[in-house]
PyMOL Python script that loads the backbone (N, CA, C, O; Angstrom):
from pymol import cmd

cmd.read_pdbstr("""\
ATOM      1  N   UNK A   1      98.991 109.106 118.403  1.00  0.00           N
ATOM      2  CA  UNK A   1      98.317 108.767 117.182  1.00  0.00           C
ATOM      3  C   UNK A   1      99.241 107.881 116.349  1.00  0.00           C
ATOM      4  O   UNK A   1     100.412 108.180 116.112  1.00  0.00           O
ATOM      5  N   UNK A   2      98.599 106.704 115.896  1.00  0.00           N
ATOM      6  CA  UNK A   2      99.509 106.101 115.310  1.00  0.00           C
ATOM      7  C   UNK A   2      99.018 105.936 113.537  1.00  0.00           C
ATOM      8  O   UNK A   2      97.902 105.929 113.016  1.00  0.00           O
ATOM      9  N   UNK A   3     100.467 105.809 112.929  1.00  0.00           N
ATOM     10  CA  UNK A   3      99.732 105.758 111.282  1.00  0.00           C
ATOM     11  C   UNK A   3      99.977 104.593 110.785  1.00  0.00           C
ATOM     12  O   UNK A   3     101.094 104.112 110.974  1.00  0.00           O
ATOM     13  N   UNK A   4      98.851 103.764 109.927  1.00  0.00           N
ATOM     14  CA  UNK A   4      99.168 103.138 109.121  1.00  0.00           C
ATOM     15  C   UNK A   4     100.269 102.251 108.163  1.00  0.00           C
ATOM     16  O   UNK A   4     100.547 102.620 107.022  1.00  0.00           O
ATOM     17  N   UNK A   5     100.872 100.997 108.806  1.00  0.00           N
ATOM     18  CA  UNK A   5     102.024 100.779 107.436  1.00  0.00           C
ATOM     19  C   UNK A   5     101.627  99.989 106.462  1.00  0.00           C
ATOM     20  O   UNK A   5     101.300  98.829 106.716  1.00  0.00           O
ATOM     21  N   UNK A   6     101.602 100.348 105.554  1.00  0.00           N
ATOM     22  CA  UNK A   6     101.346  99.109 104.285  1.00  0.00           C
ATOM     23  C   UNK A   6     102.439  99.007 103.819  1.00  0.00           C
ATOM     24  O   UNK A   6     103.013  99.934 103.247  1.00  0.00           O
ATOM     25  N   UNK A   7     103.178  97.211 104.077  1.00  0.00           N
ATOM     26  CA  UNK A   7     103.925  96.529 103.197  1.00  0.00           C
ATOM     27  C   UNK A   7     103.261  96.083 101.868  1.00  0.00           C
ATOM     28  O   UNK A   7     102.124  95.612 101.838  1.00  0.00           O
ATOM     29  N   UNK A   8     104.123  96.278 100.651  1.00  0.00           N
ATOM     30  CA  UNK A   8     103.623  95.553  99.377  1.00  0.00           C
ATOM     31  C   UNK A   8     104.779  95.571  98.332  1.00  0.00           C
ATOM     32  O   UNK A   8     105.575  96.509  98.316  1.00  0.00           O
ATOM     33  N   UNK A   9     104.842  94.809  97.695  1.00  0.00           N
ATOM     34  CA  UNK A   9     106.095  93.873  96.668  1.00  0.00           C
ATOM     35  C   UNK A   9     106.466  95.584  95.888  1.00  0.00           C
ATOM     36  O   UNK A   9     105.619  96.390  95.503  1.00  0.00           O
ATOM     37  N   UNK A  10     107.809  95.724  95.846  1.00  0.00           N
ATOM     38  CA  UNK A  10     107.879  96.926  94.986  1.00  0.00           C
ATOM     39  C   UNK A  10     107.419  97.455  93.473  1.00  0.00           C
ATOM     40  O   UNK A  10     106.632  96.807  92.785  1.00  0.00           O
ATOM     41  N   UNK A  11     107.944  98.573  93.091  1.00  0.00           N
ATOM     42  CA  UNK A  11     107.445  98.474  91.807  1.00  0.00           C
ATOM     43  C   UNK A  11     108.703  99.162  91.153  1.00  0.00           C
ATOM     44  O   UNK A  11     109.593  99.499  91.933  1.00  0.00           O
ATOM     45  N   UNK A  12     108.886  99.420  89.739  1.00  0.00           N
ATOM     46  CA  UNK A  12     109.894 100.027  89.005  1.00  0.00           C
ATOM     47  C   UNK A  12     109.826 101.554  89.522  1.00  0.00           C
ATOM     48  O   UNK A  12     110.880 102.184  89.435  1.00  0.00           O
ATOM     49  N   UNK A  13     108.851 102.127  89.979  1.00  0.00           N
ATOM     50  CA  UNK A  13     108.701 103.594  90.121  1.00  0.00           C
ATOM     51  C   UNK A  13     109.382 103.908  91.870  1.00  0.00           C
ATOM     52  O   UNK A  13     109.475 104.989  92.452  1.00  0.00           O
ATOM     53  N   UNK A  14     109.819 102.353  92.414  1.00  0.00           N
ATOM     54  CA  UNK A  14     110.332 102.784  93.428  1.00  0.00           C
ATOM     55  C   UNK A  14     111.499 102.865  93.892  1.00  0.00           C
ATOM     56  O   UNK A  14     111.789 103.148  95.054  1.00  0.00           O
ATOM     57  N   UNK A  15     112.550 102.515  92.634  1.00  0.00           N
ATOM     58  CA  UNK A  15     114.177 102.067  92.265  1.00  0.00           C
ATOM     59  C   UNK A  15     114.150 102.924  93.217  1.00  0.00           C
ATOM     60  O   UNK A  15     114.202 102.569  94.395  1.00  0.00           O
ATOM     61  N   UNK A  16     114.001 105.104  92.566  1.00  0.00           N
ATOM     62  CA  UNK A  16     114.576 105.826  93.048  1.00  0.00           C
ATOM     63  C   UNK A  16     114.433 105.778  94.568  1.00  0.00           C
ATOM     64  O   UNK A  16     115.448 105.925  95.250  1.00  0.00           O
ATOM     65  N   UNK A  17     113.637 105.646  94.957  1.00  0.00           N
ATOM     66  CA  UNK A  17     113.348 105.965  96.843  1.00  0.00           C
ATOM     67  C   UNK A  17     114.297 104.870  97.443  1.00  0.00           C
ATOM     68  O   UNK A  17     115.112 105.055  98.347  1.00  0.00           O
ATOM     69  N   UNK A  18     114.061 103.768  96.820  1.00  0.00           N
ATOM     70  CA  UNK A  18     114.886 102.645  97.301  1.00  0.00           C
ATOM     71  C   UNK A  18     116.341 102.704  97.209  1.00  0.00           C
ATOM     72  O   UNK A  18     117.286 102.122  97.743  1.00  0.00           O
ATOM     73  N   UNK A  19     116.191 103.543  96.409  1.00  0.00           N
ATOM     74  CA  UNK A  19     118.342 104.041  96.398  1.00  0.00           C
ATOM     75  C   UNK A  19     118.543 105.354  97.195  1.00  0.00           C
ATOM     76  O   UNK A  19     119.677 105.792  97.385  1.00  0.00           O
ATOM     77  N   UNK A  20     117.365 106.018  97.691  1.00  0.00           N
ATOM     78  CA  UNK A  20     117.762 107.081  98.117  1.00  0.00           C
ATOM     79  C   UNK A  20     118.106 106.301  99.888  1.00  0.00           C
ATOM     80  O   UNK A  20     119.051 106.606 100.616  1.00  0.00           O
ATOM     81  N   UNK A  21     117.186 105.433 100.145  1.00  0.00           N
ATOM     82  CA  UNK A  21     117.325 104.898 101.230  1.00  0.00           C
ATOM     83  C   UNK A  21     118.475 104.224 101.552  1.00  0.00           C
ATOM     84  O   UNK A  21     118.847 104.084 102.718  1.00  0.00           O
ATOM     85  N   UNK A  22     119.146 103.736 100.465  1.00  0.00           N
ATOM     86  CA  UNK A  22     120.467 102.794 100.313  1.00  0.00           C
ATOM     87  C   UNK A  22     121.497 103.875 100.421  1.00  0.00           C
ATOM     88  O   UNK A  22     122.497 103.245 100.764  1.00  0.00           O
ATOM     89  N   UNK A  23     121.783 104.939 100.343  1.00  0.00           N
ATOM     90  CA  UNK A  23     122.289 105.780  99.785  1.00  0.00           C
ATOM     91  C   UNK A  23     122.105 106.179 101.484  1.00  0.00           C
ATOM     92  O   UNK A  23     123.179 105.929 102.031  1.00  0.00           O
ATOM     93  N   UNK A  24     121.422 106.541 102.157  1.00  0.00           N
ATOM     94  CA  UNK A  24     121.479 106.991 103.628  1.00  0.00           C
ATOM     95  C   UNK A  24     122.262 106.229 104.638  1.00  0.00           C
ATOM     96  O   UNK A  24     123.062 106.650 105.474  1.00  0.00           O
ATOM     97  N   UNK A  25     121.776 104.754 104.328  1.00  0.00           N
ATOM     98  CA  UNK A  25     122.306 103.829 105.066  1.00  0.00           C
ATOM     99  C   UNK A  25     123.849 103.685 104.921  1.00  0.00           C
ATOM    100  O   UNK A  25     124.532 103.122 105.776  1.00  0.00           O
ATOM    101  N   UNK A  26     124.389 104.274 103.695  1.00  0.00           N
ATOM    102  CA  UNK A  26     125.772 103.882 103.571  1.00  0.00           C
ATOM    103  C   UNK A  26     126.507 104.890 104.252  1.00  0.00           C
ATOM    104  O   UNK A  26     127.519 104.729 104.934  1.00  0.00           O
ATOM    105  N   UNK A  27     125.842 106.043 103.979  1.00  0.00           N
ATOM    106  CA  UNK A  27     126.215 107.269 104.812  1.00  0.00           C
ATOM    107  C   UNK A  27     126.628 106.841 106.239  1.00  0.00           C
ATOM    108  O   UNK A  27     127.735 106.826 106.776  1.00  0.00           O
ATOM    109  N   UNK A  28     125.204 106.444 106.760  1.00  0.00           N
ATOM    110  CA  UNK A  28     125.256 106.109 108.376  1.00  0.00           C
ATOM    111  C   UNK A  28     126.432 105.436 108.797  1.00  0.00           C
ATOM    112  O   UNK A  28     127.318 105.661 109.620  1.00  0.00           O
ATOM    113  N   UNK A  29     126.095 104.292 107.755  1.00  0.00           N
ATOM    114  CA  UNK A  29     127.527 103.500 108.144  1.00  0.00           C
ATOM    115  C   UNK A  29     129.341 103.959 107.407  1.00  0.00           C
ATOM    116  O   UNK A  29     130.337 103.358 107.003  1.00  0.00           O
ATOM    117  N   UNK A  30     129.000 104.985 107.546  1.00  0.00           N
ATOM    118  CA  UNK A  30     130.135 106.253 106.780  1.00  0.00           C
ATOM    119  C   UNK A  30     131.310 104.824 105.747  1.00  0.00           C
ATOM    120  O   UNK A  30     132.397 104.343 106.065  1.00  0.00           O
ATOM    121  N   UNK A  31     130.441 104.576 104.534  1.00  0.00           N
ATOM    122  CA  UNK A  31     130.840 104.188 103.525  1.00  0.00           C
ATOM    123  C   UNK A  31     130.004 104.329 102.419  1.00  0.00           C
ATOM    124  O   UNK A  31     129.488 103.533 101.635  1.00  0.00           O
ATOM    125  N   UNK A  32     129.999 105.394 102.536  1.00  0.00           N
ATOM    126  CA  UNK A  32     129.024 106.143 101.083  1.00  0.00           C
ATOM    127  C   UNK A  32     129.857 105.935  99.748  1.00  0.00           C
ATOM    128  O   UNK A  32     129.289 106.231  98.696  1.00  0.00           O
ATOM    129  N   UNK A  33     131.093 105.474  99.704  1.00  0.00           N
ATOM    130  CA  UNK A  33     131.965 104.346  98.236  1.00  0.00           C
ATOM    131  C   UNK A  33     131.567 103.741  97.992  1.00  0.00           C
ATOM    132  O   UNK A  33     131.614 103.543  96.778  1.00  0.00           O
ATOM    133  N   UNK A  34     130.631 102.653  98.953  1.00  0.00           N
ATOM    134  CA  UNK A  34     130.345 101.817  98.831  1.00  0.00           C
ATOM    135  C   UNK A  34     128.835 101.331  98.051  1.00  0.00           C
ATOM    136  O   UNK A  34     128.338 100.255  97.719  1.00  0.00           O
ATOM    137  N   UNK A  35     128.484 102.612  97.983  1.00  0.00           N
ATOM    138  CA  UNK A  35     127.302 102.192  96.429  1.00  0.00           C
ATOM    139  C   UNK A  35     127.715 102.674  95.359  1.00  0.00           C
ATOM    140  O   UNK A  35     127.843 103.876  95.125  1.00  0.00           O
ATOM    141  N   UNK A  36     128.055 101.393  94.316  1.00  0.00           N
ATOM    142  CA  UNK A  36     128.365 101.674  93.307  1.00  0.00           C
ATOM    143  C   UNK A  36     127.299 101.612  91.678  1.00  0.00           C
ATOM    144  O   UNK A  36     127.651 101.852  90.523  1.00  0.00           O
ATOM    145  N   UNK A  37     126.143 101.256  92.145  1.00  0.00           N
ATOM    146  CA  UNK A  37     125.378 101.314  91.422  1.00  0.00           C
ATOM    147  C   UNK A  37     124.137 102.677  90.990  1.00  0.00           C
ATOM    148  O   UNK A  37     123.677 103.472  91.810  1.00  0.00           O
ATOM    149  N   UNK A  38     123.911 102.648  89.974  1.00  0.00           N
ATOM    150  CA  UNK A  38     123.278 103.649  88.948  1.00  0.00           C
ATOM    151  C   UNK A  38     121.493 103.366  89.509  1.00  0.00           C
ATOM    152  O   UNK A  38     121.227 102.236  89.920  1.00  0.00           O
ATOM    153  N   UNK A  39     120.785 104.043  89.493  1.00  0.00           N
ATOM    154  CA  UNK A  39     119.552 103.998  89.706  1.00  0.00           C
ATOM    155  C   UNK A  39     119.440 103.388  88.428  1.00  0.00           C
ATOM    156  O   UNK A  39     118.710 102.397  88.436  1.00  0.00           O
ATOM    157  N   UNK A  40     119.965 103.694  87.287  1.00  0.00           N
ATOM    158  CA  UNK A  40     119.392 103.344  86.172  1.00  0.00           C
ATOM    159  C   UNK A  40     119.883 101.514  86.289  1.00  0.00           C
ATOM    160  O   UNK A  40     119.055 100.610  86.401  1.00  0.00           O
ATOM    161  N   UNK A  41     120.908 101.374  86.248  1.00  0.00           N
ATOM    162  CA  UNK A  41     121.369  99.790  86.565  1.00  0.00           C
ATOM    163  C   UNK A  41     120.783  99.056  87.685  1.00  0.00           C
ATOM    164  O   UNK A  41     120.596  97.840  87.662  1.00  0.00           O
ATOM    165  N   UNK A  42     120.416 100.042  88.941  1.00  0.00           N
ATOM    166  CA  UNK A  42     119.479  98.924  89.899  1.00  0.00           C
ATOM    167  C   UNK A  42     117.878  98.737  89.430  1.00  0.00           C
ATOM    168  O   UNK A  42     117.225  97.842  89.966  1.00  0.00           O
ATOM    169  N   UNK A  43     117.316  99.522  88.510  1.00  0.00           N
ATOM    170  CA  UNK A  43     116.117  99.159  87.955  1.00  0.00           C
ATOM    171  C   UNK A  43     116.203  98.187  86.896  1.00  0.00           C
ATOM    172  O   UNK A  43     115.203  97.507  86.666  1.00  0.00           O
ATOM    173  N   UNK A  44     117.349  98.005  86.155  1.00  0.00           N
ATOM    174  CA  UNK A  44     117.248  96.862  84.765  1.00  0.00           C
ATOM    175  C   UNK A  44     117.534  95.768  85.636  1.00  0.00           C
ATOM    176  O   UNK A  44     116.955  94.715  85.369  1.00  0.00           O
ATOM    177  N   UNK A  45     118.324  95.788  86.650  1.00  0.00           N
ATOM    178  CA  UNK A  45     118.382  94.700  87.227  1.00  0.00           C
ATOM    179  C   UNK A  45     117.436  93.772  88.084  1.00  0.00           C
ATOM    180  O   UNK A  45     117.466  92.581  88.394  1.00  0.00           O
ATOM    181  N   UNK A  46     116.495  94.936  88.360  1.00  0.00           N
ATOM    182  CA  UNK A  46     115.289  94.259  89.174  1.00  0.00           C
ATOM    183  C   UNK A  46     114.078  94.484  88.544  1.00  0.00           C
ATOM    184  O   UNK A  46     113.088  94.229  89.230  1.00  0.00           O
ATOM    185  N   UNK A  47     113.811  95.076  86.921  1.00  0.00           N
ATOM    186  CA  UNK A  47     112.534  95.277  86.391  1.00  0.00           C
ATOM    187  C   UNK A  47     112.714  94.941  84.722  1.00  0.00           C
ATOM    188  O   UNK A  47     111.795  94.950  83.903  1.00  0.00           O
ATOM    189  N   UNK A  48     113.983  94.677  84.476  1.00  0.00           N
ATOM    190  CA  UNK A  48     114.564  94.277  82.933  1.00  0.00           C
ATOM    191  C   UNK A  48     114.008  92.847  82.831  1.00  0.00           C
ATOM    192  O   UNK A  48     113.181  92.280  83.546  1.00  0.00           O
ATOM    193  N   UNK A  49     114.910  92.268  81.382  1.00  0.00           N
ATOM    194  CA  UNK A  49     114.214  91.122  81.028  1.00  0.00           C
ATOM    195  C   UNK A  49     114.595  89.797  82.506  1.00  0.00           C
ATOM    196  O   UNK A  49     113.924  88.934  83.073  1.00  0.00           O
ATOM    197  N   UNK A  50     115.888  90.255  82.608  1.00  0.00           N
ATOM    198  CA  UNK A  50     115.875  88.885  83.554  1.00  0.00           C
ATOM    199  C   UNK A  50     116.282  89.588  85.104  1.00  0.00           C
ATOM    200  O   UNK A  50     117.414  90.044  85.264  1.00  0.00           O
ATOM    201  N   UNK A  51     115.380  89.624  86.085  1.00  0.00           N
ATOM    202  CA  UNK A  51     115.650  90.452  87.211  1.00  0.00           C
ATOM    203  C   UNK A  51     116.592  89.205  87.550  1.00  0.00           C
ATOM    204  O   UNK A  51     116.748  88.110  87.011  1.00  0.00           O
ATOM    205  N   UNK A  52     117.256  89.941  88.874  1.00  0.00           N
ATOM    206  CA  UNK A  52     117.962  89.547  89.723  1.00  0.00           C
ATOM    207  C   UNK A  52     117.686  90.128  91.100  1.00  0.00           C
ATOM    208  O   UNK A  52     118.330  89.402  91.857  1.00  0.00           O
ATOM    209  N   UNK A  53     117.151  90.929  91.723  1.00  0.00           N
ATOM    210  CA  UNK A  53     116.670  90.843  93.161  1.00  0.00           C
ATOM    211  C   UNK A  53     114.836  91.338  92.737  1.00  0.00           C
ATOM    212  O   UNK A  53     114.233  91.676  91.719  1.00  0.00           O
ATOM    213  N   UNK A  54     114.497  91.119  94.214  1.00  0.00           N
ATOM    214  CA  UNK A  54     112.802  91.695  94.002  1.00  0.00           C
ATOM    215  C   UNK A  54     112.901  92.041  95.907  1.00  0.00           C
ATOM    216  O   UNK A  54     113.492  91.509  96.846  1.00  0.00           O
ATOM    217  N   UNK A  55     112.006  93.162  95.754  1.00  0.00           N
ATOM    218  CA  UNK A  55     111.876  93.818  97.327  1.00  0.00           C
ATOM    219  C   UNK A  55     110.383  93.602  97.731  1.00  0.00           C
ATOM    220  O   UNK A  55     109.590  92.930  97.072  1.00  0.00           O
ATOM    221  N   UNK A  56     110.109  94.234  98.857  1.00  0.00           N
ATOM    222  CA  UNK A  56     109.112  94.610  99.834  1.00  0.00           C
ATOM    223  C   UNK A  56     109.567  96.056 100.043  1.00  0.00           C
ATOM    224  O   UNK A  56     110.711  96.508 100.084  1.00  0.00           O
ATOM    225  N   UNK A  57     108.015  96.860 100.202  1.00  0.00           N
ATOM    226  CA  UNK A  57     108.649  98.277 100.677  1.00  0.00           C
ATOM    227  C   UNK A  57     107.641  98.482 101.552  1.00  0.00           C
ATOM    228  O   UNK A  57     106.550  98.056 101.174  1.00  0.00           O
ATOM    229  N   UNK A  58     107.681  99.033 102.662  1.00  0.00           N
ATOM    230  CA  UNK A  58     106.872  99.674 103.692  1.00  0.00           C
ATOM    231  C   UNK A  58     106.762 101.208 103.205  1.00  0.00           C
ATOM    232  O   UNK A  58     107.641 101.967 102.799  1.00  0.00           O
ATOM    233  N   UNK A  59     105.041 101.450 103.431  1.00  0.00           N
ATOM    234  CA  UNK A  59     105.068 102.930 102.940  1.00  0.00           C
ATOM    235  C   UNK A  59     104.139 103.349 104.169  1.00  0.00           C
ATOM    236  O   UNK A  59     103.274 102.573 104.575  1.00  0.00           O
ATOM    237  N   UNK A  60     104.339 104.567 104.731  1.00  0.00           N
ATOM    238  CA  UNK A  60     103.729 105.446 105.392  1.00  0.00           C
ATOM    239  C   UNK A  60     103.091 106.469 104.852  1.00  0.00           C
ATOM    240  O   UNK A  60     103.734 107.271 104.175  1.00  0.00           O
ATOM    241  N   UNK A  61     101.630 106.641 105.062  1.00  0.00           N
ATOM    242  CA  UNK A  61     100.767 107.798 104.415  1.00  0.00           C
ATOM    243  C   UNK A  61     101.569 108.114 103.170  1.00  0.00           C
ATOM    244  O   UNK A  61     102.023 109.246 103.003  1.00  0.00           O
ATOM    245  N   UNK A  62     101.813 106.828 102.008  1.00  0.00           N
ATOM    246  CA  UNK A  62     102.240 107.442 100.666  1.00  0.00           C
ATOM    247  C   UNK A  62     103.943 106.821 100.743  1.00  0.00           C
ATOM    248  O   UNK A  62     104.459 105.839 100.209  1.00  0.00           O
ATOM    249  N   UNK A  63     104.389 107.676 101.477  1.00  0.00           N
ATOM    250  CA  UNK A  63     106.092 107.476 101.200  1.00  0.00           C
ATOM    251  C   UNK A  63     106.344 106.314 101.976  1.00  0.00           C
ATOM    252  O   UNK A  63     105.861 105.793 102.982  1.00  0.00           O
ATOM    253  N   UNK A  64     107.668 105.978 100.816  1.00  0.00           N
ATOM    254  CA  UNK A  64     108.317 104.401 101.617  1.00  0.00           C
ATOM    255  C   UNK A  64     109.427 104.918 102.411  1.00  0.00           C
ATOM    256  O   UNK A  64     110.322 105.741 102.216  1.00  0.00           O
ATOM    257  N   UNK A  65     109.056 104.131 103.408  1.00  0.00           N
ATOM    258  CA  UNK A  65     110.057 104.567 105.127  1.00  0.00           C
ATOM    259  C   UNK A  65     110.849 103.461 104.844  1.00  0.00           C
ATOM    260  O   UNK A  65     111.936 103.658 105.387  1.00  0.00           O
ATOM    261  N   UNK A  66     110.839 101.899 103.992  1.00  0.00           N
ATOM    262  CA  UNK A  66     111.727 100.930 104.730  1.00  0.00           C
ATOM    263  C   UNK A  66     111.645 100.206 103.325  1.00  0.00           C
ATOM    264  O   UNK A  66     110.731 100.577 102.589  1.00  0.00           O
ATOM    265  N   UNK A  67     112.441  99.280 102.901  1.00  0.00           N
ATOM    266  CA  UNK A  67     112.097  98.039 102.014  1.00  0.00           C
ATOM    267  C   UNK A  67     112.938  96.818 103.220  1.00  0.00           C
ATOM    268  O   UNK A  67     113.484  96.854 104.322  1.00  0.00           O
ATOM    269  N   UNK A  68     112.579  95.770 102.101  1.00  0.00           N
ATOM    270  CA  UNK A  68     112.966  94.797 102.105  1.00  0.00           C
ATOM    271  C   UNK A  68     113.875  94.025 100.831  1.00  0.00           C
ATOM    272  O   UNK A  68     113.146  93.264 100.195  1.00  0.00           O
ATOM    273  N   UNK A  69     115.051  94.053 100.418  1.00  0.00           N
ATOM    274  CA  UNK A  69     115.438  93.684  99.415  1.00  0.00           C
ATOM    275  C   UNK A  69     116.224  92.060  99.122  1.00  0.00           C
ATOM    276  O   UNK A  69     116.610  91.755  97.994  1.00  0.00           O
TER     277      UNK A  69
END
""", "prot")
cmd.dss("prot")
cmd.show_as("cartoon", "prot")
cmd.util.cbc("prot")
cmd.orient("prot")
């Protein structure tokens, strides 16, 4: 059985998932030092007055499995 992916442009409500995912990956690559940013600072930065990155997120039945940043 296969499920559904819907890609679509992120939103501010998805900083957190998107750091939780960033936050795994650094693990994996056993440099979890290596995020030094605030959920609260990666959302002004990408939903404040002047962004500086914008994503894609893949979501499965609801939850995001993947972005694109």
């Amino acid at each position: 059985m296969s499920s559904i992916i819907n890609i679509r442009r992120d939103a501010a409500a998805d900083c957190s998932r998107i750091m939780e995912l960033v936050q795994e990956l650094a693990i994996y690559e056993r440099a979890p030092q290596e995020v030094t940013v605030s959920v609260e600072h990666f959302m002004e930065s990408g939903f404040g007055p002047k962004p500086v990155w914008w994503a894609f997120v893949a979501e499965e039945e609801g939850m995001i499995k993947g972005f694109a940043l």
